[in-house]
N, C-alpha and C positions, 0 to 999 in steps of 0.2 A: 504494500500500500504506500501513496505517497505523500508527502506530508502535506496538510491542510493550512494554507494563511490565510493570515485573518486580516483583517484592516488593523490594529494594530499591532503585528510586527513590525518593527523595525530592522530593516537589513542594513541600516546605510550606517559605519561604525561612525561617522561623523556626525548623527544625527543627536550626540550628547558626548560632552567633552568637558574633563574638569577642569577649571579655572581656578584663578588665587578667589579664594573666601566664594566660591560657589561652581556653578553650571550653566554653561554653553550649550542651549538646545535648539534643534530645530520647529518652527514653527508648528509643523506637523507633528511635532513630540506630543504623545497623550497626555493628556495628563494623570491615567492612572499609570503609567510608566514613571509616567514624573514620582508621583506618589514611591516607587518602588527605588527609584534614585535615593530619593532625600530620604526613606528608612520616614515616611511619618504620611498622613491621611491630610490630604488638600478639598476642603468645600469646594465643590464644583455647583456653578449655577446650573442650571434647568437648559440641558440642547448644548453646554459646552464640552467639547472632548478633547481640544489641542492648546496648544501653550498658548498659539497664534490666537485661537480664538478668544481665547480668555484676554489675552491683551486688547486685542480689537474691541469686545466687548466692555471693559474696562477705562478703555480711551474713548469710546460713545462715539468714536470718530477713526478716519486711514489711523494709522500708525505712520509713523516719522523715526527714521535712526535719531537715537537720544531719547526718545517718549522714554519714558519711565512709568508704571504705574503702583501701586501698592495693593496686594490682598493678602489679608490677615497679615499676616508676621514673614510675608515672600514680598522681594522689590523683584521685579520684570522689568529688565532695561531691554529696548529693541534696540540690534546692532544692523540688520539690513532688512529693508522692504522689500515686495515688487508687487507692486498696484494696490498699495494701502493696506498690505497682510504683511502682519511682521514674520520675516524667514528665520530671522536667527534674533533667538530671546537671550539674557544672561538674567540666571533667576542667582538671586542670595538670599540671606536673611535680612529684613528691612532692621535698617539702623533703630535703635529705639530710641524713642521721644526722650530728652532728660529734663526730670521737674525741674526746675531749677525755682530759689527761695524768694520768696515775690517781701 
């Protein structure tokens, strides 16, 4: 028998690539892959399945190299578009807010 793919497999070894303080993915990266990356469970909205869409969704608008968004406790920087879909995201841990003494 021979073996069954699915949408997501990932064949492409560049489609996740570590970086200093995070990950280099491709837009098409799922995000229950992702989930499987980072070792921890990402809230996914309602119809979102890929890094890109979640950024797109996120910026309510194209995506641009340099957008950045934030969800939960993850920063999404897009490093390349093409036609307003971010291709390659760099996900890390968003910097945390510090109180500082008012």
């Amino acid at each position: 028998m021979g073996e069954i793919d699915d949408e997501f497999d990932v064949k492409h070894e560049s489609a996740v690539e570590a970086v200093e303080g995070g990950w280099r993915v491709a837009g098409f990266f799922s995000l229950r892959r992702l989930e499987s990356v980072l070792h921890r469970n990402i809230k996914q909205p309602e119809d979102i399945d890929s890094v890109g869409g979640l950024v797109n969704h996120l910026l309510e608008s194209d995506a641009e190299p340099g957008s950045t968004v934030t969800w939960h406790d993850l920063q999404f920087e897009v490093e390349a578009v093409t036609d307003g879909r971010a291709d390659r995201v760099v996900v890390t841990k968003a910097p945390e807010e510090v109180d500082t003494p008012r």
